[in-house]
N, C-alpha and C positions, 0 to 999 in steps of 0.2 A: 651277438652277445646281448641277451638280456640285462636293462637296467632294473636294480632294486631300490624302491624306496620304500622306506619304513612308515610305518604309519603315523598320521601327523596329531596331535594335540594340541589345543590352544588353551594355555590357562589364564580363562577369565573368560569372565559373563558376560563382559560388554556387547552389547548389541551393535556398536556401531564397531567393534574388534571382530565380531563375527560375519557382519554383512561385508568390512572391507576385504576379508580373509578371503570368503565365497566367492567375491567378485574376480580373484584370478580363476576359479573354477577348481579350486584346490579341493578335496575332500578330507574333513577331518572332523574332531569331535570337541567336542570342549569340557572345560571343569573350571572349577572354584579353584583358586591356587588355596595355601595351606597356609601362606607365610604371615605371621602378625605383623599388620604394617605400624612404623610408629604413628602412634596418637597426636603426640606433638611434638609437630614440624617446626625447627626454628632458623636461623640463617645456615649458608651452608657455606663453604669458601668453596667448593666446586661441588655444581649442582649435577653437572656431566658425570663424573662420578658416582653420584648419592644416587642416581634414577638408572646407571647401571648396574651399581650395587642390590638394589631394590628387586630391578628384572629377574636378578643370577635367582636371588633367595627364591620368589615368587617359581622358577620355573624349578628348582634344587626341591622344594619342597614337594610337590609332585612326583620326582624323578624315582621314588622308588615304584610307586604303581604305574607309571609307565615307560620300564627300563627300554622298550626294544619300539619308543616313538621317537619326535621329534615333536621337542616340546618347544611350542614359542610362549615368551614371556613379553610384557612389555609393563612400563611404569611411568606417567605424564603427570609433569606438577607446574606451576607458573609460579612464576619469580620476579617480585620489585622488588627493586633496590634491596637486593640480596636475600631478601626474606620469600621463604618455601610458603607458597598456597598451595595447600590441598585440597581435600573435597572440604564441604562443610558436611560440620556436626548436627545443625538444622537447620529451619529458616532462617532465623533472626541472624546464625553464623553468617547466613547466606548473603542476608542484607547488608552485612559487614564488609564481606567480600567485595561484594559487585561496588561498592560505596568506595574501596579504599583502590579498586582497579579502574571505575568511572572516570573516564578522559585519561588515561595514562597513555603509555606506552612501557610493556613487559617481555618478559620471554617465554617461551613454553619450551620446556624437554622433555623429547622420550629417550629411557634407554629401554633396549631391546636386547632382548638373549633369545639365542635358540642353540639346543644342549639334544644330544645325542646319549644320554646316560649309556646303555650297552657299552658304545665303544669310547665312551670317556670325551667325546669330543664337544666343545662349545665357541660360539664366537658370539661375541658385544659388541655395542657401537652404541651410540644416543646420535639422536638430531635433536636442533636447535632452531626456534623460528622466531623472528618479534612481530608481536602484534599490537596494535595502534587503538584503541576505546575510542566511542566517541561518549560525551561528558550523557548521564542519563538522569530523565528526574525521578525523585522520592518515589512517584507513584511506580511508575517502571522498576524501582528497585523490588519496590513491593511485590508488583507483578511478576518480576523475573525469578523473584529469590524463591517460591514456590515447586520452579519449572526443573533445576537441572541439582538436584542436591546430590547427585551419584559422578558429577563431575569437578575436575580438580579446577578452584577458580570458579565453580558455581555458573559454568555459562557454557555454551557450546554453540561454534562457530556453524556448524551445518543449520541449526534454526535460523532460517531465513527471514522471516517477521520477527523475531528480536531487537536483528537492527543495532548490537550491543559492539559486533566487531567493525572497523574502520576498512581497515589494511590487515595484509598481513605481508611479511617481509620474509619466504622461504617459503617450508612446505606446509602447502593448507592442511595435508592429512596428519601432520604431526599435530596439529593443535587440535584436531579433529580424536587423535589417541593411536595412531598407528599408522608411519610414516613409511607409505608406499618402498619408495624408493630404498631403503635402507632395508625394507625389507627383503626386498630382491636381492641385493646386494651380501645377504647374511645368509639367506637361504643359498645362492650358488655356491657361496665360499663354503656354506657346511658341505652339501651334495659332492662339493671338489677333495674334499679331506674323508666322505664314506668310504 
């Protein structure tokens, strides 16, 4: 018996969403999701939730033009002391950022969707990881706030001369934007429900 899989889509640009994608050897294609995200992010009482919530829209809004794919979604924010960072709005936000996350200890979440529109089928999940700052000076802020303004938190863990993350406490590729494991994880449970 022949197996059918439908064709895949990944909505979003992210270059590091797409090289992690690639790297199982998966073929598919990518888009720009459709969904307005909010502007401003403010505390959340469950951020698990809010970044699931975020995924469904991101991948739903696509799901008419590509009714008979398999759309993955995902959505990563960092979280102090209850309060949602997202990307910054420009540098100076940027500066903000990295200044109020320097020497901390936060959380990062992604929720992840991936939705079968045809046959109506979907499954969620988020991961959750904490990651450890080490404390950075004024000029470094300077210099960094430059480098990553397309990421939530203004910083990314795979720059290795940064130097900005300590630890991290879970999975490195969720902070990274797209959490391996969960992946695999969402992807079998849909392929089992086709």
């Amino acid at each position: 018996m022949k197996f059918f899989l439908p064709k895949i889509v990944l909505a979003s640009e992210s270059p590091r969403r797409k090289e992690l994608l690639a790297s199982f050897g998966v073929e598919f294609i990518s888009t720009k999701h459709l969904y307005k995200e909010p502007i401003k992010l403010k505390a959340v009482s469950c951020p698990s939730r809010f970044v699931k919530f975020l995924s469904i829209k991101k991948a739903q809004s696509v799901s008419q033009k590509f009714k008979d794919f398999i759309i993955i979604s995902a959505d990563t924010i960092v979280v102090l002391n209850k309060e949602i960072i997202g990307k910054p709005k420009n540098v100076k936000n940027a500066e903000k950022i990295l200044t109020k996350l320097s020497g901390t200890k936060h959380k990062v979440y992604t929720g992840m969707c991936l939705l079968y529109p045809k046959k109506k089928i979907r499954v969620c999940d988020y991961e959750v990881s904490t990651v450890y700052t080490r404390k950075i000076s004024k000029e470094e802020i300077i210099k960094f706030s430059k480098k990553h303004l397309d990421k939530a938190g203004a910083y990314a863990v795979q720059e290795k001369e940064d130097l900005f993350v300590k630890k991290i406490d879970g999975d490195y590729y969720n902070v990274v934007g797209f959490p391996i494991r969960l992946f695999i994880k969402l992807f079998f449970k849909l392929l089992y429900r086709i």
